[in-house]
Rosetta silent file (secondary structure, phi, psi, omega in degrees, C-alpha in Angstrom):
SEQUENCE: XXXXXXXXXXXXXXXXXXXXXXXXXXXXXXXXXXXXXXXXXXXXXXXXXXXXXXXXXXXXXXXXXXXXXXXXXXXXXXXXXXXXXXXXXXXXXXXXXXXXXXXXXXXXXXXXXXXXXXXXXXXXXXXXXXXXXXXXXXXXXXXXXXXXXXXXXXXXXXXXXXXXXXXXXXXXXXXXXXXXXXXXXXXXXXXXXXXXXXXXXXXXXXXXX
SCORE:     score description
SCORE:     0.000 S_00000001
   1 L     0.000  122.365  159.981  150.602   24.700  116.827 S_00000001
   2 L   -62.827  154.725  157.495  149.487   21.626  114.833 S_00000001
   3 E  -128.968   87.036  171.582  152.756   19.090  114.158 S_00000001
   4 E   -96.912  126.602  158.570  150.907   16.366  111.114 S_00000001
   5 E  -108.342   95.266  156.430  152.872   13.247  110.590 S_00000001
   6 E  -110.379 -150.676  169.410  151.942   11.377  107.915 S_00000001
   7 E   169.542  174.441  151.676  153.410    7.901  106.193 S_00000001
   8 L  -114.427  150.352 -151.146  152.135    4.376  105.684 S_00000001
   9 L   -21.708  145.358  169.292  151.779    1.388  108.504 S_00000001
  10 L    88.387   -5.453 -165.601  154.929    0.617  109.950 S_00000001
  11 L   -93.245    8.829 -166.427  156.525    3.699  108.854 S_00000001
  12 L    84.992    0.029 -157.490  156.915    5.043  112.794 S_00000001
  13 H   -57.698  -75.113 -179.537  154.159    7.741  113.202 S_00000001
  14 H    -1.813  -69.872 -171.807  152.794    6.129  116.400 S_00000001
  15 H   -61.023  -39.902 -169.443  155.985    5.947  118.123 S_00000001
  16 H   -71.130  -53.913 -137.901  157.409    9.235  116.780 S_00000001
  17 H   -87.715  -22.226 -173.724  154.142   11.140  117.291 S_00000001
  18 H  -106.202  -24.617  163.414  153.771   10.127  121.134 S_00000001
  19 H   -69.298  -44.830  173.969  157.554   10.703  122.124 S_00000001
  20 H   -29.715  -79.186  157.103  156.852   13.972  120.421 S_00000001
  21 H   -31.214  -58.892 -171.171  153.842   14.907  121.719 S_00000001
  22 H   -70.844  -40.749  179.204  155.152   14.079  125.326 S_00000001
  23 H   -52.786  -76.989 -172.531  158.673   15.961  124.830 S_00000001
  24 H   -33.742  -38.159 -136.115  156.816   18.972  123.245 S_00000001
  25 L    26.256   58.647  174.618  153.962   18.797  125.815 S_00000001
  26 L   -78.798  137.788 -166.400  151.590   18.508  123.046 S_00000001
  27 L   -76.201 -166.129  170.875  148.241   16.643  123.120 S_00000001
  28 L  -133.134  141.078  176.122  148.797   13.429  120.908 S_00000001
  29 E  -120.101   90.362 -154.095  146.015   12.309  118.470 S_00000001
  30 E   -88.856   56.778 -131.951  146.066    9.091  116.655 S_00000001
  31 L   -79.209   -9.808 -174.205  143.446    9.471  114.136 S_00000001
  32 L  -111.532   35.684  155.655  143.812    5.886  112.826 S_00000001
  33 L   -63.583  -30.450 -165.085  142.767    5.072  115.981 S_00000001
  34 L   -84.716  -29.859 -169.381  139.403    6.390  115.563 S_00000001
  35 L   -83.154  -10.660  173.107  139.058    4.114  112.344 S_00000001
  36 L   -74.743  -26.778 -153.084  140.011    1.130  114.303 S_00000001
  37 H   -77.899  -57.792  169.033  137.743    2.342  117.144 S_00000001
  38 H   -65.561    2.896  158.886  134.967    1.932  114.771 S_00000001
  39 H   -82.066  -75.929 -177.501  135.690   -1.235  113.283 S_00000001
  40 H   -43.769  -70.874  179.401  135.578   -2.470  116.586 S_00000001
  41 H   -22.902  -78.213 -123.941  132.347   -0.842  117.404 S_00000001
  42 H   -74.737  -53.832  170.439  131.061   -1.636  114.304 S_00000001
  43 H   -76.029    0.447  164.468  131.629   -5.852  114.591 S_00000001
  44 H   -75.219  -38.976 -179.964  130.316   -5.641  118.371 S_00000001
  45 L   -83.050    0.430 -162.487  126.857   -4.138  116.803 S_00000001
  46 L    61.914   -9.695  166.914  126.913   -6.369  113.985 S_00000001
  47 L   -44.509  116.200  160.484  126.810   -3.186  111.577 S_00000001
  48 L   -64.902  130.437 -179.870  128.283   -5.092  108.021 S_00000001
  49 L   -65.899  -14.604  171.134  131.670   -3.328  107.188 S_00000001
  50 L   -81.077   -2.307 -164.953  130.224   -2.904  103.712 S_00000001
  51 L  -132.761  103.032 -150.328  127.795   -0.982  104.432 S_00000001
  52 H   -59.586  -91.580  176.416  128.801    2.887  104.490 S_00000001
  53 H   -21.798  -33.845  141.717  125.648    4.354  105.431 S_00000001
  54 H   -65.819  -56.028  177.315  125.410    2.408  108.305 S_00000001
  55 H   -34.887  -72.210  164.178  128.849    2.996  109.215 S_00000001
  56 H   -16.512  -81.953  173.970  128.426    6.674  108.642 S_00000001
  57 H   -41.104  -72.468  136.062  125.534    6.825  111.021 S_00000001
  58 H    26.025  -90.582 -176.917  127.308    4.512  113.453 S_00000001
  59 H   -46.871  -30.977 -168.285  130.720    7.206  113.797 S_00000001
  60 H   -80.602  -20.586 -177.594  127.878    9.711  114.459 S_00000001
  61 H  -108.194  -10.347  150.768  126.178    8.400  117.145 S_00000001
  62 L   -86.715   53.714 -135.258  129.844    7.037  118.779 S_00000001
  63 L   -78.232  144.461  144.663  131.803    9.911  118.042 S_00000001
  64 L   -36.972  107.251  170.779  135.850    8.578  119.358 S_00000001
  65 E  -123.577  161.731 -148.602  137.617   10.228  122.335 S_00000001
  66 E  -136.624  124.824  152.975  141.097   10.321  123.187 S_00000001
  67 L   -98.262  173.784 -161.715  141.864   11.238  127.091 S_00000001
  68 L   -61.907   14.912  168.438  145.178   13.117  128.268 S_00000001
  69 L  -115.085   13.487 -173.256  147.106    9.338  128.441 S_00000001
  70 L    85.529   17.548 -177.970  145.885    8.630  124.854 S_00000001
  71 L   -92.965  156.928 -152.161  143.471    6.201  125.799 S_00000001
  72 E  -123.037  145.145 -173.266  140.801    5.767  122.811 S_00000001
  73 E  -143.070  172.825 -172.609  137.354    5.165  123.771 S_00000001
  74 L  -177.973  137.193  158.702  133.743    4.640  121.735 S_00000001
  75 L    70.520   73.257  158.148  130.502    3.325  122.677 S_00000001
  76 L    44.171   53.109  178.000  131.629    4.467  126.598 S_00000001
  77 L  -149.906  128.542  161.188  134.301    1.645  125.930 S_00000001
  78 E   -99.300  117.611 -139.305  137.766    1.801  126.530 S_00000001
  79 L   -96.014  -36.952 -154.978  138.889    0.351  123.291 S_00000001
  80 L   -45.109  -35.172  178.907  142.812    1.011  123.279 S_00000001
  81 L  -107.288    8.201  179.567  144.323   -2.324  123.614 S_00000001
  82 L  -106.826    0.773  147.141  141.439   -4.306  121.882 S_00000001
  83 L   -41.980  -46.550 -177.304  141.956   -1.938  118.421 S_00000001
  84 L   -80.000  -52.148 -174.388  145.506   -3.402  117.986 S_00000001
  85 L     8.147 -175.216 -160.682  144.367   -6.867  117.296 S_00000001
  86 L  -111.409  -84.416 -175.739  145.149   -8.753  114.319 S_00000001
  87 L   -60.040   20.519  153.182  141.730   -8.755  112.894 S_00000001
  88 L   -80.183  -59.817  173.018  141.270   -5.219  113.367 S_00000001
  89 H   -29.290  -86.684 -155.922  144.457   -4.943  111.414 S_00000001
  90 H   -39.998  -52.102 -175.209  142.682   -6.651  108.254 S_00000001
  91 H   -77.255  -16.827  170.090  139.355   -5.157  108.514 S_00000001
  92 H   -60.500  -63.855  160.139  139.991   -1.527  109.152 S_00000001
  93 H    -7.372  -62.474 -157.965  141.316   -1.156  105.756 S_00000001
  94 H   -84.968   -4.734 -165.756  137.641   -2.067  104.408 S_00000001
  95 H  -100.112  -32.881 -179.355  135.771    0.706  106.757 S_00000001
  96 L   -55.834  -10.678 -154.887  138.328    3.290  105.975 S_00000001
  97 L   -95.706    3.322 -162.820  137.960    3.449  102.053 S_00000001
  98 L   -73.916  101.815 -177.227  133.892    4.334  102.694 S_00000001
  99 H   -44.204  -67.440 -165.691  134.038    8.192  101.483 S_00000001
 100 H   -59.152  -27.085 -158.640  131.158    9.247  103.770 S_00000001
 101 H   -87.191  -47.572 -168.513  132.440    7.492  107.084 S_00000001
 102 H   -49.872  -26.435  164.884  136.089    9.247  106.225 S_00000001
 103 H   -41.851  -76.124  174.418  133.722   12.488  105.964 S_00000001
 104 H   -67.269  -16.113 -178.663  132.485   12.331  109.334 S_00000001
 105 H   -81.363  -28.677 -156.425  135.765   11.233  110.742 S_00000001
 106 H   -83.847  -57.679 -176.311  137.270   13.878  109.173 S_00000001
 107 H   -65.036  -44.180 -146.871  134.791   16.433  110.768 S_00000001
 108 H   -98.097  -21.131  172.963  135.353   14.857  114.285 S_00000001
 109 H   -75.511  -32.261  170.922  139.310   14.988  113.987 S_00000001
 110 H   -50.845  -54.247 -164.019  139.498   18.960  112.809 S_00000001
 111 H   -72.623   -8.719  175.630  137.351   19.547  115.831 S_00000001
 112 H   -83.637  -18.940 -169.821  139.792   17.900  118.328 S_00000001
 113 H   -67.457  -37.895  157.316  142.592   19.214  116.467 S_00000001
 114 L   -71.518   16.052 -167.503  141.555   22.788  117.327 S_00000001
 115 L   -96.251   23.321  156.619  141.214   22.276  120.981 S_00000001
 116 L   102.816  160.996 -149.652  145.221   23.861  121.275 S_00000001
 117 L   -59.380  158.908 -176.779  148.453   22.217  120.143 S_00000001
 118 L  -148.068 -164.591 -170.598  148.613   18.988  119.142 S_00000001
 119 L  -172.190  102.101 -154.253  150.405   16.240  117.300 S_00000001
 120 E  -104.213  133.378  172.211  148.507   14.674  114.776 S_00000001
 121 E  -132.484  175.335 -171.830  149.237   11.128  112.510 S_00000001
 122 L   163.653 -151.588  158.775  147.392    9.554  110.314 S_00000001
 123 L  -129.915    1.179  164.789  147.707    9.182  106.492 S_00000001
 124 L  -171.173   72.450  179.590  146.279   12.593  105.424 S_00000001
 125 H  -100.453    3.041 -150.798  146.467   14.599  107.738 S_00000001
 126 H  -118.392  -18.614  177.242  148.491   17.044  106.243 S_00000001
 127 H   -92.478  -34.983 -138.084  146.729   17.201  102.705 S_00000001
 128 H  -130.630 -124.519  156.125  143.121   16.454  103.899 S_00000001
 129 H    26.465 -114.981  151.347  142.467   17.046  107.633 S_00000001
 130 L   -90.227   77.359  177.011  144.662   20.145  108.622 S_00000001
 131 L   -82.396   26.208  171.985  146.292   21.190  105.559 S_00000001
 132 L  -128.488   13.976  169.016  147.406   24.338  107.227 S_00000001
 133 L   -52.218  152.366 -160.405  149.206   22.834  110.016 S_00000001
 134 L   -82.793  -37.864 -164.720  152.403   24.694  110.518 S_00000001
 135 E  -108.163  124.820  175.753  154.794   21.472  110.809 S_00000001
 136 E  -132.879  125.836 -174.563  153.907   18.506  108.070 S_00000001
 137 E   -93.759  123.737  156.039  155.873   15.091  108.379 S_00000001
 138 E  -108.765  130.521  167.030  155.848   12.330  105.803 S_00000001
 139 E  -132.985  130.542  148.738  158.177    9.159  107.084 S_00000001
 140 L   -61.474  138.452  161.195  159.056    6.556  105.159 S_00000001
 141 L  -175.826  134.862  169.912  160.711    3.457  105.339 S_00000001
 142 L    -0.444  115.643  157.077  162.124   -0.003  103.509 S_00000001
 143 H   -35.326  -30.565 -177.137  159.048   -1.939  102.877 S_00000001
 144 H  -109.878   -0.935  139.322  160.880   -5.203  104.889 S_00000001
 145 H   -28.717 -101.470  154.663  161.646   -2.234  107.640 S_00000001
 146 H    19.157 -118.352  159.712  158.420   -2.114  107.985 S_00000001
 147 H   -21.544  -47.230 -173.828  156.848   -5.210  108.154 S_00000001
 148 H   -79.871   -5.309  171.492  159.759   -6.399  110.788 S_00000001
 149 H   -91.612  -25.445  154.443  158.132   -3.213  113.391 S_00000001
 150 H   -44.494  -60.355  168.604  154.502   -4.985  112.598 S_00000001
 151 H   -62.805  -28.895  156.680  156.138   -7.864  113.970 S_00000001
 152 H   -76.507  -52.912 -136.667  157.393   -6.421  117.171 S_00000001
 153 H   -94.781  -17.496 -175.313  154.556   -4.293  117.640 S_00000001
 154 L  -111.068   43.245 -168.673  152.261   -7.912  117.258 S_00000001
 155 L   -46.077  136.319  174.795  153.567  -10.889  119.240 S_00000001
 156 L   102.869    8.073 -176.798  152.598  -13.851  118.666 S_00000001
 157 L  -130.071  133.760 -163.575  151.625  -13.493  115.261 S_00000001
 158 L   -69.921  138.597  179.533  153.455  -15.173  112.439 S_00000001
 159 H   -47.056  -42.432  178.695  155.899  -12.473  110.399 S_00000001
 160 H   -66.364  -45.516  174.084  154.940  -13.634  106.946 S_00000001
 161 H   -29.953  -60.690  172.015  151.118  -13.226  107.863 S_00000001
 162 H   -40.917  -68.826 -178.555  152.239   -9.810  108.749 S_00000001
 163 L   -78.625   21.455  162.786  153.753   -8.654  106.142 S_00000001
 164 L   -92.739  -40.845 -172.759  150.973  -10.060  103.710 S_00000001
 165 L   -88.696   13.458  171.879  148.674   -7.784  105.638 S_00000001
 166 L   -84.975  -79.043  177.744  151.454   -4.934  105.074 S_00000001
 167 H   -25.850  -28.492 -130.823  150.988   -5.318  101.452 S_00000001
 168 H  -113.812  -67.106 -171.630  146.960   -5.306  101.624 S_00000001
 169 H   -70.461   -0.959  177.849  147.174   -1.711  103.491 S_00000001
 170 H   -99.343  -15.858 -170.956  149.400   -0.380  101.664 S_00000001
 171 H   -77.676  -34.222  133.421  147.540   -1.340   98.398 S_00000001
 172 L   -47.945  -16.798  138.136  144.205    0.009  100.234 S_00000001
 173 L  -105.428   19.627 -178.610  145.622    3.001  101.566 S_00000001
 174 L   -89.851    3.925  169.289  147.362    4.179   98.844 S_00000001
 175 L   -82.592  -17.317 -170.604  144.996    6.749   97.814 S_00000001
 176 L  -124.841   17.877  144.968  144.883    8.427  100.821 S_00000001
 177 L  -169.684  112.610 -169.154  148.662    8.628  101.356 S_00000001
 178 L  -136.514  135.975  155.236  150.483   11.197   99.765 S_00000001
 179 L   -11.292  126.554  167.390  152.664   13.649  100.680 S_00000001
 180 L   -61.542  168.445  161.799  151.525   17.358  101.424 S_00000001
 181 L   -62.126  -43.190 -133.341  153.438   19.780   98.451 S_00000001
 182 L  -113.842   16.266  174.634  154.769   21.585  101.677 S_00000001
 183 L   -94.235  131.124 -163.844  155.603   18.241  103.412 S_00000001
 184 E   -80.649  160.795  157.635  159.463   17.599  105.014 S_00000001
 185 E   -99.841  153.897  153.562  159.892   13.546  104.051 S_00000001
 186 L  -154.900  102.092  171.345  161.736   11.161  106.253 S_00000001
 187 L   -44.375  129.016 -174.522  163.034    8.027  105.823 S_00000001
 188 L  -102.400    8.206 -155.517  162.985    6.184  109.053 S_00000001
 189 L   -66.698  -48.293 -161.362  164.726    2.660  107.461 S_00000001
 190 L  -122.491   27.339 -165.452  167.955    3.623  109.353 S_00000001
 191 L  -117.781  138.933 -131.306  167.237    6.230  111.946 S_00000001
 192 L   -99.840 -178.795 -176.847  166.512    5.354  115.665 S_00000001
 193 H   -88.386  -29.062 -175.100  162.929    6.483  117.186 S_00000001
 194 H  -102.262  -28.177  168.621  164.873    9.660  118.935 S_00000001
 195 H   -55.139  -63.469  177.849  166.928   10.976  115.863 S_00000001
 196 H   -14.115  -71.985 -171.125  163.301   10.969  113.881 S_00000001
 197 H   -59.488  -30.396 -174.880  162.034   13.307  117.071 S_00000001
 198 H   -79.758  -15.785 -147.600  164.960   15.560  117.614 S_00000001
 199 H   -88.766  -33.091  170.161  164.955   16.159  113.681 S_00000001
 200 H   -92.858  -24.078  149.856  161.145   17.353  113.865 S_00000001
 201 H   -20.168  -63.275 -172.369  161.861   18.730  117.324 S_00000001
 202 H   -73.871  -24.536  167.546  164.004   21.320  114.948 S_00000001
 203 H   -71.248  -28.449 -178.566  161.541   21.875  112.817 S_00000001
 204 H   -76.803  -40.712  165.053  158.714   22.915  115.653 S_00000001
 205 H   -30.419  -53.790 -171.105  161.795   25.263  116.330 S_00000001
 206 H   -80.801  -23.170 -169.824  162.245   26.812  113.393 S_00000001
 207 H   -90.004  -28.303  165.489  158.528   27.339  112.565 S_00000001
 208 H   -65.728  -36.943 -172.625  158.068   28.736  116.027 S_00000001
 209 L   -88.222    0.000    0.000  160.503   31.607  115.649 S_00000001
């Protein structure tokens, strides 16, 4: 069984999709991990973020692997905590909108996704990716929601900064997240990290039977 949860930053997937994953005993798959992975990659090589065809090539010869604690690796490099950065934040943004790198990215997340159940986020995973996953999540949440879980998830970095660079991804990733037809939504603005899980918990339920 696939479970895709998608939304935009700040919206919960992360958290929800890895309590999930572990309660279910599900693998967990971050996919916008892999676009981070390669942003990272991609300023260690000196590869210009503008320039797709390099990128492209780049994801092909570094394809992104995720081992059974979720750590994200590339180049032989374990990547996981140097991904979250701030300027990762900003710059991901500019590698993701490249059609052809999302292509190949695209390619290398289907094939992990069939390697037995999983629990998949992203931002289109449920239209794009696997659109025939049996459970598809959209979450939501207050725009100053948001922004204040950016700030917890980034110490040390001033809130307004944050939430400028909220704005930027959501204006940059708004093409590429929307809602499956067949997607449940869920606002997260006022719901705790474990109602969110038992509520698709019930859903892996119902879809199982």
């Amino acid at each position: 069984m696939i479970v895709a949860i998608d939304g935009p930053a700040g919206s919960g997937k992360s958290t929800v999709a890895v309590t999930l994953a572990r309660r279910l005993g599900f693998r967990y798959l971050d996919t916008g991990a892999m676009y981070r992975a390669l942003t990272w990659v991609a300023l260690r090589e000196g590869v210009s973020l503008e320039d797709a065809q390099a990128l492209e090539a780049l994801a092909r010869a570094h394809p992104v692997s995720f081992d059974a604690d979720g750590k994200v690796e590339i180049a032989e490099t374990d990547v996981t905590e140097a991904i979250r950065e701030a300027d990762i934040d900003r710059l991901v943004p500019v590698v993701a909108r490249h059609p052809g790198v999302r292509a190949v990215m695209r390619k290398r997340q289907r094939a992990l996704a069939v390697q037995g159940d999983a629990v998949i986020e992203g931002r289109d995973i449920g239209t794009v990716v696997v659109p025939d996953a049996q459970v598809k999540v959209f979450l939501v949440a207050d725009e100053a929601i948001r922004a204040r879980r950016r700030t917890a998830e980034r110490p040390g970095i001033e809130a307004d900064e944050l939430a400028a660079d909220l704005r930027r991804r959501d204006e940059h990733d708004a093409v590429n997240t929307q809602p499956a037809a067949d997607a449940v939504p869920l606002d997260t603005t006022e719901l705790t990290v474990e109602e969110v899980v038992e509520r698709i918990e019930r859903l892996v339920a119902e879809r199982r039977t």
